[in-house]
C-alpha positions as CSV (number, residue, x, y, z in Angstrom):
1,X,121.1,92.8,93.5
2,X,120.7,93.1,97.3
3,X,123.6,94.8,99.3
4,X,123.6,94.4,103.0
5,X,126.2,94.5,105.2
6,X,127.1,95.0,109.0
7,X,130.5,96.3,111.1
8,X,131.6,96.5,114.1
9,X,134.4,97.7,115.8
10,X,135.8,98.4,119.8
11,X,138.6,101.1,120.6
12,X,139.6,101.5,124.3
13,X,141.9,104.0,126.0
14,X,143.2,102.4,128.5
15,X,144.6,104.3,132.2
16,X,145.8,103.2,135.4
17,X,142.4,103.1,137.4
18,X,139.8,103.3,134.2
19,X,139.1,101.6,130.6
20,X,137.5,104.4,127.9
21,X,135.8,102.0,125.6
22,X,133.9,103.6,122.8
23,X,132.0,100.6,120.3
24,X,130.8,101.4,117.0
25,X,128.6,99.9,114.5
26,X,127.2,100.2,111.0
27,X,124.5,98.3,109.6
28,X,123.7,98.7,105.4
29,X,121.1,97.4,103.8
30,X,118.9,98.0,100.5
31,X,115.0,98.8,100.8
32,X,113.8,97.5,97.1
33,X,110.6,98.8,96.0
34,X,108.4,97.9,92.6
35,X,104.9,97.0,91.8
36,X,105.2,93.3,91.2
37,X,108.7,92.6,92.8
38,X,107.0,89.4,95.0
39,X,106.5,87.7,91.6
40,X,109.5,89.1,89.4
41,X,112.8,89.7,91.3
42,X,112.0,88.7,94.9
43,X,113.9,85.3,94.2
44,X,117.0,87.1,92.7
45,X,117.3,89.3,95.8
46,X,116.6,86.6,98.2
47,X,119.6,84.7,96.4
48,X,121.8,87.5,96.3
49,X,121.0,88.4,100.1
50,X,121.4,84.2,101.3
51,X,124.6,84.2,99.4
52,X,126.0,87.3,101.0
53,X,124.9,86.2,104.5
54,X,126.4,82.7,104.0
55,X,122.9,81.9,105.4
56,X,122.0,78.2,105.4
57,X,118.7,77.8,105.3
58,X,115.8,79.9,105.3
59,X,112.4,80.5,108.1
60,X,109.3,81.6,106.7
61,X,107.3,83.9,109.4
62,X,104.1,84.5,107.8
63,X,100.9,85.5,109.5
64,X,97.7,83.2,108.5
65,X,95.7,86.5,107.0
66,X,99.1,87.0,104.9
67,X,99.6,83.4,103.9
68,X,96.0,83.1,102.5
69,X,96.6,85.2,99.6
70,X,100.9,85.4,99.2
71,X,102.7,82.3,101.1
72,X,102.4,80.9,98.0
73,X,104.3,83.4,95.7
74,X,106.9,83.6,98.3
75,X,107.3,80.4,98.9
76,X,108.1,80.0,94.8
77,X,110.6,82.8,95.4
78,X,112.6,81.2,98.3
79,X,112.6,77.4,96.6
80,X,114.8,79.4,93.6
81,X,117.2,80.1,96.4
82,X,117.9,76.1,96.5
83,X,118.2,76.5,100.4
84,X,116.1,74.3,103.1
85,X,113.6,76.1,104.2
86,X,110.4,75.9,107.0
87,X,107.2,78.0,107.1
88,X,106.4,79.1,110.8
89,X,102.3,80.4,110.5
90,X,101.5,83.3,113.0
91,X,98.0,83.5,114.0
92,X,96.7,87.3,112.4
93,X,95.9,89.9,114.5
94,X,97.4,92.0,117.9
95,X,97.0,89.2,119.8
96,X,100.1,87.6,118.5
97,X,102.1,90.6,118.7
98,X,102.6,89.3,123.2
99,X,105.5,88.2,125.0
100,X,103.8,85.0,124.7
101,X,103.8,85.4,120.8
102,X,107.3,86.5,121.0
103,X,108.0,83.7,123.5
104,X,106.1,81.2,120.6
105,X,108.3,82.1,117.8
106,X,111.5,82.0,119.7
107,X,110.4,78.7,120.8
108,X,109.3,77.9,116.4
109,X,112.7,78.6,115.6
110,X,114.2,76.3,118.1
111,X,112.3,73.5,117.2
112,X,113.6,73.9,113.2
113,X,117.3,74.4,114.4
114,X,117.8,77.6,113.2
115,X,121.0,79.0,113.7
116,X,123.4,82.3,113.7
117,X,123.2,82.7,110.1
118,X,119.4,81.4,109.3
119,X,117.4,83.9,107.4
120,X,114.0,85.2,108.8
121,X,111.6,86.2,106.4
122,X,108.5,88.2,107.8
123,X,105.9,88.2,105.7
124,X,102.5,89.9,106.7
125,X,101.6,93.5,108.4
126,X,103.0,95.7,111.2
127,X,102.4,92.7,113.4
128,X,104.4,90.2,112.1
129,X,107.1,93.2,111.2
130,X,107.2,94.1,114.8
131,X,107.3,90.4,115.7
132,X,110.3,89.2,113.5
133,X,112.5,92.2,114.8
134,X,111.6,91.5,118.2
135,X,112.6,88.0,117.4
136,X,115.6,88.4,115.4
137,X,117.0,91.1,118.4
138,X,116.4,88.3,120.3
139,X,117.4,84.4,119.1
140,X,121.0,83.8,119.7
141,X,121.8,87.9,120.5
142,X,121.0,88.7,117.3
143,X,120.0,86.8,113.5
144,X,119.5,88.1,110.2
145,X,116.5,89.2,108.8
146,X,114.5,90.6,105.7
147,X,110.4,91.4,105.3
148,X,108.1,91.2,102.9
149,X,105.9,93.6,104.0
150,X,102.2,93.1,102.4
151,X,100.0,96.1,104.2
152,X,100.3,99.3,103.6
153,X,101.0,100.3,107.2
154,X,103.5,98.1,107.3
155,X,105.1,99.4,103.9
156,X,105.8,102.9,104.8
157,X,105.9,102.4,108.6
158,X,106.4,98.9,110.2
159,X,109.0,97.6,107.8
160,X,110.8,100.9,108.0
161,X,113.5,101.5,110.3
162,X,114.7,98.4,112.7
163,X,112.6,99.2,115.2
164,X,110.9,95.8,116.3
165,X,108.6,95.1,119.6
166,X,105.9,94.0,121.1
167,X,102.8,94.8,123.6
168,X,102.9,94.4,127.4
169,X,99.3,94.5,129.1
170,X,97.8,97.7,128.0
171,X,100.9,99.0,127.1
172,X,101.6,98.9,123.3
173,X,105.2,98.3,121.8
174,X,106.9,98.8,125.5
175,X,108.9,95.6,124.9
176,X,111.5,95.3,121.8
177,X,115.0,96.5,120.1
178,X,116.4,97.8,117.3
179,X,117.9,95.5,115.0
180,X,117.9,96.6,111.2
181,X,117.1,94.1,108.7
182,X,119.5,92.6,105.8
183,X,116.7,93.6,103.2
184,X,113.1,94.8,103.1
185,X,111.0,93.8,99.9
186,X,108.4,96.6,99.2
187,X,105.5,95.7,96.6
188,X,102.7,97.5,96.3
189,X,100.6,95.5,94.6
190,X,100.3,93.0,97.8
191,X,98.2,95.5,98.9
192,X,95.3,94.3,96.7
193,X,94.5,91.9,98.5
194,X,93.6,93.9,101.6
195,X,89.8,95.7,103.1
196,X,89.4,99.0,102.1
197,X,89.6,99.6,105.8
198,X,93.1,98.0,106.1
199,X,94.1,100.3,103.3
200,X,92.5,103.5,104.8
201,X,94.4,102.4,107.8
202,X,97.9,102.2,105.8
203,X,96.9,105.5,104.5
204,X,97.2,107.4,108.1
205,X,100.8,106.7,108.2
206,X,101.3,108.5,104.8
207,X,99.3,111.2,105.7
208,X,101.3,111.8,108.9
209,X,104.9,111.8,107.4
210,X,103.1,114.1,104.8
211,X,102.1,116.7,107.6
212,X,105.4,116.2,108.8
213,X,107.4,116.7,105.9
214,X,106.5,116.4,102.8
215,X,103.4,119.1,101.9
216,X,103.4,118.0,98.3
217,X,102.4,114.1,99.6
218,X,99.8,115.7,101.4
219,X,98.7,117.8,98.5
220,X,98.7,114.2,96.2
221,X,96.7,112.3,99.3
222,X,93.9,114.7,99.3
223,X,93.2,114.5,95.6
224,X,93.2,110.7,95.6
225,X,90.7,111.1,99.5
226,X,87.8,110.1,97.8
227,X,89.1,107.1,95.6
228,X,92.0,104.9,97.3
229,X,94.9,105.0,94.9
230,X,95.8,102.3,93.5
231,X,99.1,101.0,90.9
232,X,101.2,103.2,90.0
233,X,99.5,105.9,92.2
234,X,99.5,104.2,95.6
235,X,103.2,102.9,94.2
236,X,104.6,106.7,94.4
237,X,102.7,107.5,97.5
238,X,104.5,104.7,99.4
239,X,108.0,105.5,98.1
240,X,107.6,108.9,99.2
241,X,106.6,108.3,102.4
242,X,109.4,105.7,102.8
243,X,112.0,108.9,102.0
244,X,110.3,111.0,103.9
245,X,110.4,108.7,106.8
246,X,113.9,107.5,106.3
247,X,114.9,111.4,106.1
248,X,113.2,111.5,109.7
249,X,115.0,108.9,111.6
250,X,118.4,110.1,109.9
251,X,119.6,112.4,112.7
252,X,118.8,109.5,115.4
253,X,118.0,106.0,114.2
254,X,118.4,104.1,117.6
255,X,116.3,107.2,119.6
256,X,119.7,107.8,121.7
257,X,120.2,111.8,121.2
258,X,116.4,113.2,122.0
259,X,113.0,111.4,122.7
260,X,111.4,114.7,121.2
261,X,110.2,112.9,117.8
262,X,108.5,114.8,115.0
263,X,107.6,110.7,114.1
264,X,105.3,110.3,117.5
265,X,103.0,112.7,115.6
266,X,99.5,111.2,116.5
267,X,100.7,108.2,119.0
268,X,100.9,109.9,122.0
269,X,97.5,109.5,122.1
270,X,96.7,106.8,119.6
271,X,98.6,104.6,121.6
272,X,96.5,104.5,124.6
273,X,93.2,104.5,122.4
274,X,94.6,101.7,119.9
275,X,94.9,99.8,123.4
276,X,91.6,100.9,125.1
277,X,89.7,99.1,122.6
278,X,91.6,96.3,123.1
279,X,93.3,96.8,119.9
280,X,90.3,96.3,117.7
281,X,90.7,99.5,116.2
282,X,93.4,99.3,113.6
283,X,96.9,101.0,114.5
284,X,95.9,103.5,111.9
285,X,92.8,104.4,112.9
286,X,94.2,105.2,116.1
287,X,96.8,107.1,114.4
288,X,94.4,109.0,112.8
289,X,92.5,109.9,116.1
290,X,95.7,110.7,118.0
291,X,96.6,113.1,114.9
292,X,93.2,114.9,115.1
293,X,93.3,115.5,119.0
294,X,96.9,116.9,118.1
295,X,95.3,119.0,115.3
296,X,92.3,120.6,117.6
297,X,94.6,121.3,120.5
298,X,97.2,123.0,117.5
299,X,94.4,125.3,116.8
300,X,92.9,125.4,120.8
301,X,96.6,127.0,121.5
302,X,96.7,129.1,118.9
303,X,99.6,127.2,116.9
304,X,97.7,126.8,114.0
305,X,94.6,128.2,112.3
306,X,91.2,127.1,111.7
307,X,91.6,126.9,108.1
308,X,94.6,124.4,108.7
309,X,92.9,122.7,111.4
310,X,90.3,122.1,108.9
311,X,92.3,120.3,106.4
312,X,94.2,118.0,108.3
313,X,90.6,117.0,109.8
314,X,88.7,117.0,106.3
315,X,91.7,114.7,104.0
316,X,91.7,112.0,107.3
317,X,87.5,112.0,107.0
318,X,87.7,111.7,103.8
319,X,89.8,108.4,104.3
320,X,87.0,107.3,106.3
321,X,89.4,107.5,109.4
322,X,88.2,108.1,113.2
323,X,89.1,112.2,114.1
324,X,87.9,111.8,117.7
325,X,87.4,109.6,120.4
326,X,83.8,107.5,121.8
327,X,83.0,109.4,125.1
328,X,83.1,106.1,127.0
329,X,86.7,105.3,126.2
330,X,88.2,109.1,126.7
331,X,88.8,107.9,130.7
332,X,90.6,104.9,129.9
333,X,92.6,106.8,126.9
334,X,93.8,109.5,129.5
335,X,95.0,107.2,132.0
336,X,96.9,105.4,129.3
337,X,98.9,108.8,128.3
338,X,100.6,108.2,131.4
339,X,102.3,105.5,130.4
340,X,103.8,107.1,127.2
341,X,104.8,109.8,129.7
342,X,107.5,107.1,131.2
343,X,108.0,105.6,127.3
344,X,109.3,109.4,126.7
345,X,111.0,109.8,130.2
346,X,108.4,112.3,131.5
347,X,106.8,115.0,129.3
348,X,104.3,113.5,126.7
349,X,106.5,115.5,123.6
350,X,103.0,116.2,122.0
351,X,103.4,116.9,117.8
352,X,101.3,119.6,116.7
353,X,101.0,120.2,112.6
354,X,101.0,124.0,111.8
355,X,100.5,122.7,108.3
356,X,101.4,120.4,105.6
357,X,105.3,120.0,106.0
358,X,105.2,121.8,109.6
359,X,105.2,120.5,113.1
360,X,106.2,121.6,116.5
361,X,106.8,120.0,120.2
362,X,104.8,120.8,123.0
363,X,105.9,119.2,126.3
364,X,102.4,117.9,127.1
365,X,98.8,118.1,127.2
366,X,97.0,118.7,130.9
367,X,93.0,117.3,131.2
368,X,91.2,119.9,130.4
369,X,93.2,120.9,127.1
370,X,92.8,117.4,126.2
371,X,89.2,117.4,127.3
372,X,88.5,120.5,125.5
373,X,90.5,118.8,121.9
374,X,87.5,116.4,121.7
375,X,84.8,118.7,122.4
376,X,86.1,120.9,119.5
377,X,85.9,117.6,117.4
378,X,82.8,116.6,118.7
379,X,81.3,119.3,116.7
380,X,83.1,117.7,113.5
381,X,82.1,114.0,113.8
């Protein structure tokens, strides 16, 4: 069913005046994905995973939007398990996703006596899959963990890669850790459930690992533009932006070897106009944004043309996604670059799409390139 596993090992070289110590690990873990695997084989893997994991009991982190619709269905899954269990409700929304909310949780678990080996189960969006990371990095050095993701954001990019955290002022994600899960539970059909607009959102995720990598996911996301997929459809658009993701983090999954990340495509600047509007924009709207300013300055430099420039603009406006920034807010965004400038340990590391399955690196973006980006998309909105 479930396979997840974690090593660990020290070696030193020792000599008269100095220690060599070199410490490796190796997590392994399963990502399952099926339409319909929260009500038909989510309470096989959970036992299989608890079994493995010796884990007593089970925690339940669920944010209130989530639990409306699917605490109960997970719920029926984790009672098959026959392990104790407690629900911990996490208010929806960026709000929670705060020291304080970190601080919260920490404080949640405490209070049900979970231990080294308790389960956490996130449930929810990018919020609580950010959150439960953080916190599992966090209790006791280090717990296990699986998610349920149930937004499409969260499918194909939250729930994706051990990489937990959690905002600090106007500064989003600049706390965390990585801390891979035991198991991450990927069903599509959750995603019913959700606005249009929190699907559109999910959707700018896909079509940035697309642009990245994979120009036959951006070929399938502008035929389904105009009508949101759904089923099977939106089933085979999230597992292959999961691969193609995955295939991305391969060479460096802990960010140690080079902060130049074809992955930061659109959040060198979404990031600062995500937190601008004091986060009520969705992470994917900003994404989307941040991807078109990275488009227009691609075609400003003369990286890419206006034909390509064109279609990365016309598949995310035909998602109903943002491809430029209010005029009141552009101030506020800039100053905010700077501090993913000291995230990236200087230069910006702009991504620029060519095209479909073609990106490049620019070291950064000065004022009045970035100024000119959203006159040129000014034109388009």
């Amino acid at each position: 069913m479930s396979a997840s596993s974690s090593s660990s090992r020290l070696t030193v070289l020792a000599d008269d005046d100095s220690f060599a110590v070199r410490a490796h690990r190796v997590d392994a873990y399963r990502i399952h994905l099926a339409e319909g695997l929260a009500t038909s084989g989510l309470d096989a893997h959970l036992g299989s995973l608890t079994a493995q994991l010796e884990a007593p009991e089970i925690v339940i982190v669920i944010d209130t939007g989530a639990a409306e619709h699917h605490l109960r269905t997970v719920t029926v899954a984790v009672k098959h398990t026959g392990l104790p269990f407690s629900t911990v409700p996490v208010p929806a929304g960026e709000s929670s996703k705060t020291p304080e909310g970190l601080t919260n949780l920490i404080s949640a678990l405490h209070q049900n006596a979970a231990t080294r080996r308790t389960l956490l189960l996130g449930v929810g969006g990018g919020m609580v899959c950010d959150l439960v990371t953080a916190a599992a990095a966090t209790y006791m050095r280090g717990v296990p963990y699986a998610l349920v993701p149930t937004t499409v954001l969260a499918q194909v990019d939250a729930a994706i890669g051990g990489k937990g955290g959690v905002d600090y002022g106007t500064a989003k994600n600049l706390l965390g850790a990585f801390h891979h899960p035991a198991g991450v539970y990927v069903d599509p059909a959750l995603t019913s459930t959700l606005p249009e607009r929190h699907v559109r959102a999910g959707l700018a995720e896909v079509v940035k690992v697309a642009l990245i990598a994979n120009p036959v996911l951006f070929a399938a996301l502008e035929k389904t533009a105009h009508t949101l997929p759904t089923g099977q459809e939106l089933t085979a658009i999230v597992r292959d932006a999961i691969e193609a993701k995955l295939l991305l983090l391969a060479p460096d999954p802990f960010e140690q070897k080079d902060l130049r990340r074809l992955l930061n495509l659109g959040h060198c600047i979404g990031h600062p106009y995500e937190a601008a509007t004091g986060y009520q924009i969705l992470h994917g709207e900003a994404v989307a944004a941040g991807t078109a300013v990275a488009a227009s300055h691609a075609y400003l430099s003369g990286k890419t043309s206006l034909e390509e420039r064109d279609r990365i603009l016309n598949v995310l406006a035909a998602y109903q996604l943002p491809i430029t920034i209010p005029q009141d807010l552009r101030e506020t965004v800039w100053e905010g670059v700077s501090t993913v400038r000291r995230i990236r340990n200087g230069p910006l590391h702009l991504v620029l799409p060519h095209h479909p399955g073609h990106c490049t690196i620019t070291d950064d973006i000065d004022r009045p390139a970035f100024d000119k980006a959203l006159s040129d998309l000014a034109t388009r909105s």
